[in-house]
N, C-alpha and C positions, 0 to 999 in steps of 0.2 A: 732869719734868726729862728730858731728852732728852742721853742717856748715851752715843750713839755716838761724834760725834768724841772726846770723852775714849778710849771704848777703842780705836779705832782706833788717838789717837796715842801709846797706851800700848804697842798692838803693834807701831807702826813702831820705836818707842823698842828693845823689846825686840830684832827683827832688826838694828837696827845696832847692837847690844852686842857686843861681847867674849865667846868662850867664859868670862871670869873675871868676866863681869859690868859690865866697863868699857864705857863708853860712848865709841864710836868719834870720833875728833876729825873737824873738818870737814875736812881732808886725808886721814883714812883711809877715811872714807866714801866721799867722791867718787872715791881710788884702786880702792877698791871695786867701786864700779858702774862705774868705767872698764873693769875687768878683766871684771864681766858683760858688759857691751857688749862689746868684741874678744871675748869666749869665745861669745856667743850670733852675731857676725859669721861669726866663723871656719864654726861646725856651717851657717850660710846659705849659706857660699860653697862648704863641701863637698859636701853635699845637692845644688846646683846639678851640680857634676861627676856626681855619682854619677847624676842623673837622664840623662846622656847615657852612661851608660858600655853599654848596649846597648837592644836593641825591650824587652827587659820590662822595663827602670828606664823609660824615658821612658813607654810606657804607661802602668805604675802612677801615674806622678804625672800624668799627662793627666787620667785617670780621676779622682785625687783635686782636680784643677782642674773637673772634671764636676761633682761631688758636692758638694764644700762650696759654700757661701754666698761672693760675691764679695769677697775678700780681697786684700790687695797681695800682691804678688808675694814679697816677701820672708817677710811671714805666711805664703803657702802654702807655702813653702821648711821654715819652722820648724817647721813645725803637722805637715807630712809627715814631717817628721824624727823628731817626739817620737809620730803616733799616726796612718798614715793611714788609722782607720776615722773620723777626726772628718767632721763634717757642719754643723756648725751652733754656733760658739764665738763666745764672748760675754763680758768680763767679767763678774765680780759683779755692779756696778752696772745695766751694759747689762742681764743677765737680770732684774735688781729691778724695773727701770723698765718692763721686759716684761710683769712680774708672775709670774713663775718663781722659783723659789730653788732654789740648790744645794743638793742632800744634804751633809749631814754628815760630813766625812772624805774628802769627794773633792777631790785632788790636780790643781790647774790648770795647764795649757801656758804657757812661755815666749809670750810675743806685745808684738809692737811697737804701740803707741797713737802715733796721731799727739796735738803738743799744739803750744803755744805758748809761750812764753820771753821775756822781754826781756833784750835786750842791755844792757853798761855802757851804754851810750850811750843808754840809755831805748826804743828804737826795740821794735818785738816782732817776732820773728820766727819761723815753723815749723819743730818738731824733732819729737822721737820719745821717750818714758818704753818702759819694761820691764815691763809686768804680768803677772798670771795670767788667761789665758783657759781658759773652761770647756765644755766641750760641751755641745749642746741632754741629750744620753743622760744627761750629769751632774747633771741639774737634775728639777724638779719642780713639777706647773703642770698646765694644763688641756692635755688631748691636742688636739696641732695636726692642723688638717686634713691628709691626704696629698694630695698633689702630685694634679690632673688628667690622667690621662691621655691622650694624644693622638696618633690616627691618623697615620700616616707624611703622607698628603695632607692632611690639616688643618695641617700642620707646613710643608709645603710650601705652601698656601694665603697663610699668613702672611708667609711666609718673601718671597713675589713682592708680596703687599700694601705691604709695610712695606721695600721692598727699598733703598738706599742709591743705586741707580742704575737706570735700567729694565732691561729683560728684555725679550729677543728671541729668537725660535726660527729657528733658523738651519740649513740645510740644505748650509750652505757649510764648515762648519767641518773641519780636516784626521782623515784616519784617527787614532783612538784618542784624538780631545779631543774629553769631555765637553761643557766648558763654559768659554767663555773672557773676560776681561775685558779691554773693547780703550781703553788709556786715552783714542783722541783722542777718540772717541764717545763716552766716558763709559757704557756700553751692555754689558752682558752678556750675550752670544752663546750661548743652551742650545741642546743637541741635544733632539730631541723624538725620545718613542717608546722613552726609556729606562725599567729599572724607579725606583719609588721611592728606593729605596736611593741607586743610582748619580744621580739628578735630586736628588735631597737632599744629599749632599756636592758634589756639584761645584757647585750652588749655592751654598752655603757657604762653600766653595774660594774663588769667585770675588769673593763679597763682602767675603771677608778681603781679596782684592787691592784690592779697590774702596777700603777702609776706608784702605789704608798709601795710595792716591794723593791727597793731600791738598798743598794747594795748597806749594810751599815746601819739599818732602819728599824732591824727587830721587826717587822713585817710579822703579823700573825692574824687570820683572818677577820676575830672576831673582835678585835681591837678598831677595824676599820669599817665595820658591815653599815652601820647607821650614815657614814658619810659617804661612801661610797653610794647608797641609797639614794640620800640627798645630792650629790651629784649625777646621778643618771637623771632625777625630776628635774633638775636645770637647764642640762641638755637636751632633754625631749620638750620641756615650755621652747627651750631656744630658739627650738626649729617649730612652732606650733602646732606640736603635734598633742592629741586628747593623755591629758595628766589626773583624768578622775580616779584611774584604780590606785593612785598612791595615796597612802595615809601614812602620817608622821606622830602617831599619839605613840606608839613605841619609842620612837626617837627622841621624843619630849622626857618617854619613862627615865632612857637612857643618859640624860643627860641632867636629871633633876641630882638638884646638892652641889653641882658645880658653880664655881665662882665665875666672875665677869671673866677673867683672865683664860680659862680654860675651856668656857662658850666660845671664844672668840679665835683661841686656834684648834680647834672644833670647826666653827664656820670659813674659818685660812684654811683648812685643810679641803672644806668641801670646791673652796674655788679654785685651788688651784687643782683638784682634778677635772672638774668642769671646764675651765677654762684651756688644760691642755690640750682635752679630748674635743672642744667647738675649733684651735689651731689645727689640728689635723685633720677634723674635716672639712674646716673651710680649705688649705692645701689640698685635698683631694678634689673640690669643687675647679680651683684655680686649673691643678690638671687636665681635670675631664674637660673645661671650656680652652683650652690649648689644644688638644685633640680634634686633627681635621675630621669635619663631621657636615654631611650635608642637611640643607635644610628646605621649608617652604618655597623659597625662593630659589632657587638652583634654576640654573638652565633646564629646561628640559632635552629630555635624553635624544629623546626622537626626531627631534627636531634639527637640536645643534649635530646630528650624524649626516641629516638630511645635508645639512648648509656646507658641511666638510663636504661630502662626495660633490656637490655644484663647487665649489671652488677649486678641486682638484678634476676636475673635468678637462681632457686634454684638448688642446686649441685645433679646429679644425683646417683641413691641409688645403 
């Protein structure tokens, strides 16, 4: 007999009780999670301010846009609020189906689920539930692989593979730009002869811009320059590569007087260029490790030629 849903809906039972034991009506309950919602809103649209309030609030949460697993923007709003050493959160369920389980007594994060609803009117339509999310550190399960490591130029290899627009090396570009994105050509203009570092963000840089020119989009460069910035710093932490020469006190200038609502797709606009431009270069990693390639361990050459010509050695008469 299969006893879950009974305890579960004995526990939900229990949280919508009464400290005296009453069972909350259908109007108290729903005023309930009204009041979760506006109170888990509010700390999202604070968090937002607070991430501009100078270079080390916006960094810290860049870096936590770095680290954790791709999340909506409001998630990483929340998740930074309640604990930014998370990395990897999951509800219950999500980790079950993983085949992990959380420890015993560990205490889950506020997090938005997307789900589905129907209206009176029978139609259904997309909303958002309240759960507990748990972090990968909370859980317990077979040790996952660590991350692959990867040279600044392998990073860059991929980066022009897999690139959104071509790549051209250009000896025309004005004093002190890297790298630029020119919409009529569609075409991203690199300086050549730079080191790593400075060829790896401004590539970056410039693919964020590529990314906001979308067709219908009003694209104009300097509408996007600040997050595009901020997406090249997320992708260079990504891959832990050195992020000291970035500074964000401009970006903080640029975005002071804005309300919670337009920090926040401000920081939607920074992940979703970040996060397109970490999918194509992780694809390009997937390729390059497809590609027959010898290694350490290969036969050697001299040897196995040796072993061929004794095996084709003709039998004597």
């Amino acid at each position: 007999m299969d006893l879950s849903k009974m305890i579960k809906n004995r526990e939900a039972e229990q949280q919508e009780s009464q400290p005296d034991g009453q069972r909350l009506s259908k109007e108290e309950y729903a005023a309930m999670k009204k009041a979760e919602r506006e109170d888990l809103w509010a700390r999202v649209d604070a968090q937002a301010q607070e991430v501009f309030r100078d270079d080390t609030a916006i960094r810290g949460f860049l870096d936590f846009m770095a680290r954790c697993t791709p999340q909506s923007t409001r998630n990483l709003l929340i998740l930074y609020d309640q604990n930014p050493e998370i990395t990897h959160p999951r509800t219950f369920e999500k980790w079950k189906e993983a085949g992990r389980s959380v420890r015993t007594g560990e205490t889950g994060y506020a997090f938005f689920a997307d789900s589905k609803y129907e209206r009176e009117d029978g139609t259904m339509a997309n909303g958002y539930e309240i759960l507990k999310a748990f972090d990968i550190s909370q859980t317990r399960g077979p040790q996952p692989y660590p991350a692959q490591p990867h040279l600044p130029e392998e990073v860059i290899a991929a980066m022009i593979e897999n690139s959104p627009v071509p790549l051209a090396l250009s000896d025309q570009l004005p004093q002190g730009v890297q790298a630029q994105y020119v919409p009529k050509q569609r075409t991203i203009y690199v300086r050549n002869g730079m080191d790593e570092m400075a060829t790896l963000c401004a590539i970056a840089r410039e693919q964020a811009h590529a990314s906001f020119d979308a067709v219908g989009a009003g694209y104009y460069r300097q509408a996007y320059a600040a997050q595009s910035y901020c997406a090249a710093y997320v992708v260079a932490q990504k891959f832990g590569l050195d992020t000291s020469g970035f500074k964000f006190d401009k970006v903080c200038q640029s975005c002071a007087g804005k309300d919670a609502q337009e920090l926040r797709a401000f920081l939607s606009d920074v992940k979703r260029a970040a996060y397109s431009i970490n999918r194509e270069v992780q694809r390009g990693f997937r390729e390059m490790e497809q590609a027959i390639q010898p290694d350490e361990f290969s036969v050697d050459k001299g040897k196995a030629s040796k072993a061929a010509k004794t095996e084709k050695q003709p039998e004597s008469r």
